[in-house]
N, C-alpha and C positions, 0 to 999 in steps of 0.2 A: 818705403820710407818708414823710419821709425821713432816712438815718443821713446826718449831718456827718459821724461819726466814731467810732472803735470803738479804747478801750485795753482790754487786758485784764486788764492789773493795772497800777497806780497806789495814790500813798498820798497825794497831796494833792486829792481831792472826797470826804474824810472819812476818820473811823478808820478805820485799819485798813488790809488788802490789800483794793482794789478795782478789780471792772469798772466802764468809765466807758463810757457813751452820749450821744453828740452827738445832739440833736434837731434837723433842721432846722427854721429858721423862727421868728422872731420879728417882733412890732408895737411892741414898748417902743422900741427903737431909742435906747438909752442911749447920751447920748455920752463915747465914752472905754472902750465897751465893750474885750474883749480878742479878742471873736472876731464883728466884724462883717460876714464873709463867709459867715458860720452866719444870717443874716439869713432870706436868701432860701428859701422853703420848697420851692425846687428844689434846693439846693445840696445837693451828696454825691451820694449813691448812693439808689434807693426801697429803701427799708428794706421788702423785700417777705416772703412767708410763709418762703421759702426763706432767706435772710438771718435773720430774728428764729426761727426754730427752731437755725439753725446757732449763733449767739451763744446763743440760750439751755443748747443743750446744755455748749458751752465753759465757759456759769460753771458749772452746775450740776457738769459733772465738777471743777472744779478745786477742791480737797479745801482751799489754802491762802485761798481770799477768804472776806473778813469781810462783803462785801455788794455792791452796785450803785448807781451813782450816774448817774440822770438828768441831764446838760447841755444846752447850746442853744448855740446858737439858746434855743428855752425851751419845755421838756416839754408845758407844759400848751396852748399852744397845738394840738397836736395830744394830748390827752387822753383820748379814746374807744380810739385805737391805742396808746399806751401804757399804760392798764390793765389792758388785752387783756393786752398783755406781760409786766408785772407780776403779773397773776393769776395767768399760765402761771407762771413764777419763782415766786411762792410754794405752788405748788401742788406744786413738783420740789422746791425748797427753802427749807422755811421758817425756815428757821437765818441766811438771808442777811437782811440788814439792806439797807431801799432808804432809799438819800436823791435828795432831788433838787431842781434851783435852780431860781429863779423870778424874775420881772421883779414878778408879783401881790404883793401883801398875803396871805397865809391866810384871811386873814379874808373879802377877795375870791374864794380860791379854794373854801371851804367853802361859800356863798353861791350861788353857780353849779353849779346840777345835772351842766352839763358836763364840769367840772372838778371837782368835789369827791369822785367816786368815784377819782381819780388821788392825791388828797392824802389820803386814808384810806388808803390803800393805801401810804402811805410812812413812816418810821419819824420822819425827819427831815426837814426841809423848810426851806433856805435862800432867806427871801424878801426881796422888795424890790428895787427899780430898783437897779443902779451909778449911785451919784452921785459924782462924780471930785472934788467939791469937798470931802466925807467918806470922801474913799482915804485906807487906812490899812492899808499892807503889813503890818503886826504882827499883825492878826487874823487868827486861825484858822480859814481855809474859808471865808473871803468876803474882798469888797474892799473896802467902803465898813460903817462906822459903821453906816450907819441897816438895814441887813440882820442881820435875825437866826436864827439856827439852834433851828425850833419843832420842839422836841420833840413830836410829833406823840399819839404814847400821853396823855404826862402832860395834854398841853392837851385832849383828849378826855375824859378823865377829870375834869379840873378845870373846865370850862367856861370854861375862859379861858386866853390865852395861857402856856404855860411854856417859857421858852429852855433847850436842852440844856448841861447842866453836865458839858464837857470835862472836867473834873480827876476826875469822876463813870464816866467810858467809859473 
């Protein structure tokens, strides 16, 4: 697995003060994407033990983030090594809230054993391809319309999809 890229605090991949992770590697190959040289799952640096213990220490001490946010390339493509990481994270602190974006359906990703232990593990989950013909710069934390922000708890609980209610966070 490999890091694209490492902010360590940002306020646009969700409420809040957040760390953000670049996933390398994606197959969606959306066209219109905004980070198509996140494709290649060589691209960055290997996001190796020594790296993902260093970034995890950093969020965990930083007293001001409100949580962590998976990017891409697209998380779940490498999902076994990311839940590793997220486990560790919630294990140091369970107060941080993870979100994380996806090219999938949820409904795809809860489906797929490989993948569905990554999306339990997240609070929030912004799914669905960019589609450029549904850009729509006004939405909050995505690009496109047909993506939505599944509130992860509540759709667990309900057995069926719930979108997280911004004006709610």
């Amino acid at each position: 697995m490999n890091l694209y890229g490492y902010i360590p605090e940002s306020v646009n991949e969700g409420t809040g003060l957040r760390a953000v992770l670049f996933i390398s590697g994606c197959r969606h190959a959306c066209p219109g994407c905004f980070s198509p040289d996140s494709w290649s799952f060589r691209a960055g640096e290997p996001f190796t033990e020594e790296r993902q213990q260093q970034i995890l220490q950093e969020v965990t001490n930083h007293p001001l983030l409100d949580g962590v946010t998976l990017c891409g390339g697209d998380p779940f493509f490498s999902a076994p090594g990311c839940s590793r990481w997220v486990r560790q994270l919630r294990e140091a602190r369970p107060d941080l809230t993870v979100w994380a974006y996806t090219g999938f359906e949820y409904e795809e990703l809860v489906a797929d054993p490989g993948r569905a232990e990554l999306a339990q593990l997240c609070d929030v989950i912004i799914d669905g391809r960019y589609l450029a013909a549904e850009r729509d710069v006004s939405l909050p934390f995505r690009g496109s319309r047909n993506q939505r922000l599944i509130d992860v708890r509540a759709t667990q609980a309900a057995g069926s999809i719930v979108t997280l209610q911004l004006d709610a966070v």
